[in-house]
Steps between C-alpha positions, in 0.01 A plus 500: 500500500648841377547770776267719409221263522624416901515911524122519338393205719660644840325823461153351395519251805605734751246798339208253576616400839534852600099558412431177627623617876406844449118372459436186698300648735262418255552142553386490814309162573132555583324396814403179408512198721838357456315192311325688236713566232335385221355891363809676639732578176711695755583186653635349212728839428660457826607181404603643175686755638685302796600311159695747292617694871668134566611426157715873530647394829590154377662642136858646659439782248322741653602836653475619842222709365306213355593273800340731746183521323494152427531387826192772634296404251548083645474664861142641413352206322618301767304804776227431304493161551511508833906406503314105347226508702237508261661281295501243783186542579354485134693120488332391779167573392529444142796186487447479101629867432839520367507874492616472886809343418550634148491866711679403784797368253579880429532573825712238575755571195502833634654332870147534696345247677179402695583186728084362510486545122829330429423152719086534342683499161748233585219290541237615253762433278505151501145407478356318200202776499760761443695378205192386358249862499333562166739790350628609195773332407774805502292545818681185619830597409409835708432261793790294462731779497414668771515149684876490394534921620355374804768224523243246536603324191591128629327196615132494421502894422766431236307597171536303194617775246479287148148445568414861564667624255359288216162543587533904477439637138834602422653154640317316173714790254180520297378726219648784595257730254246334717569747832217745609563768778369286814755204350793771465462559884480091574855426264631834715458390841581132364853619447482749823445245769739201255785744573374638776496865398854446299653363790581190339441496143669166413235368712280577157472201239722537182235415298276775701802741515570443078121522426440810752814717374366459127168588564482758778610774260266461287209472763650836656470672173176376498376680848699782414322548188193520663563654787479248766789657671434252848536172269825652313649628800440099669596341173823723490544364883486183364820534264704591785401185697663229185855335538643766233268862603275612193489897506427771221631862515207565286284345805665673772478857323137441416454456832680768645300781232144363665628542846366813694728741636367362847614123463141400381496244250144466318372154416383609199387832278202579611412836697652509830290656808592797676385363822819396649355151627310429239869518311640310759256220454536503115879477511636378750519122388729646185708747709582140696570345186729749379689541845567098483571489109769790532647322866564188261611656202768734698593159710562302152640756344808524751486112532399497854228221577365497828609322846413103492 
């Protein structure tokens, strides 16, 4: 990866982090009971957002600056949360929800810990039930990951990768003309929680590494074409997660023209609100994409891959 592209990626990343802290006070978690989740979207940014904070702190590549933020923006998700709290207390009532774990495996890459949650998941791990919930198949791999974040990876919690990854969409290398934009997002997150978030990209197939690096060009010029800036941003993501890192200057400076001045990355080109949390809302999800995406550009573009 040229150096201008790491330059253009480093200021993108750390732009959108910046707005990111400077607004989460509109991410404050409602007052629901700590088991209803299930119509809170700001829920689900939380865990979105203790994602790309840990994923900054993990990279080695990050400034003080960047560092700092990163590591309030993790603090508050994990206030919100009631320091795991909710999160064990959403397990215990509802033992089939992976979103518990798959949460709480941000916060734990990130060197927090909640000692009820951890022994719950040490044994909710290894139950038949749990391994065998109706989800998505890149769903699984989600699962499975954050079982192996978690360290939880062995005996009866040790998933069986092959199988996972061969039932996902992407793991049969089919059609690739055949993709629509909810499938873009499944072969994305297939490849995310594979590597990891790029921390171990030879974990990745060759046959799903050879097929992805042909075809995730052309599916980003595809999004970018028609302005599904959230889907080009995740497929660019993507490209930085394979054995040998997929990245376009032409992608990066697209990205960094559509960028407001603020750090806001839209999701797409539509109008944009004035109402400050209404544009919170709208974009926050890409202004997380774009703060991972640049953290693993930057980190494979100085050769860098993250801690083990």
């Amino acid at each position: 990866m040229s150096t201008p592209v790491a330059r253009i990626a480093h200021d993108v990343s750390s732009r959108a982090l910046a707005w990111l802290h400077a607004n989460r006070h509109h991410g404050r978690l409602s007052c629901l009971p700590s088991t209803d989740f299930e119509t809170d979207e700001t829920y689900k940014a939380l865990g979105e957002t203790a994602l790309a904070a840990s994923l900054v702190l993990r990279s080695g590549v990050a400034g003080a600056t960047e560092l700092h933020l990163a590591r309030a923006l993790l603090d508050f998700s994990w206030q919100q949360l009631g320091s795991g709290t909710l999160l064990y207390e959403r397990l215990l009532h509802h033992p089939l929800k992976t979103d518990p774990l798959e949460t709480y495996a941000h916060f734990v890459r990130g060197g927090y810990s909640h000692p009820q949650l951890a022994r719950l998941l040490a044994h909710t791990v290894t139950l038949p039930s749990t391994h065998a919930a109706e989800l998505l198949p890149n769903r699984r791999l989600a699962v499975a990951n954050a079982i192996r974040v978690c360290r939880l990876d062995h005996g009866d919690g040790a998933p069986d990768w092959e199988s996972l990854t061969r039932a996902t969409w992407l793991g049969t290398t089919p059609d690739p003309w055949h993709i629509d934009w909810v499938t873009g997002y499944y072969a994305t997150h297939t490849i995310y929680h594979l590597t990891d978030w790029g921390r171990l990209p030879a974990f990745l197939p060759p046959d799903l590494a050879d097929y992805a690096s042909t075809w995730l060009p052309v599916w980003i010029d595809i999004w970018a074409e028609t302005s599904q800036w959230d889907l080009m941003a995740e497929l660019m993501m993507a490209g930085d997660c394979l054995p040998v890192p997929r990245t376009d200057p032409n992608d990066w400076q697209l990205v960094a023209n559509l960028q407001h001045q603020d750090g806001m990355m839209p999701c797409d080109n539509q109008p944009i609100s004035d109402d400050p949390v209404e544009r919170f809302i709208d974009h926050q999800h890409t202004t997380i994409v774009v703060v991972i995406a640049g953290t693993l550009a930057l980190a494979r573009a100085l050769d860098r891959p993250p801690p083990h």
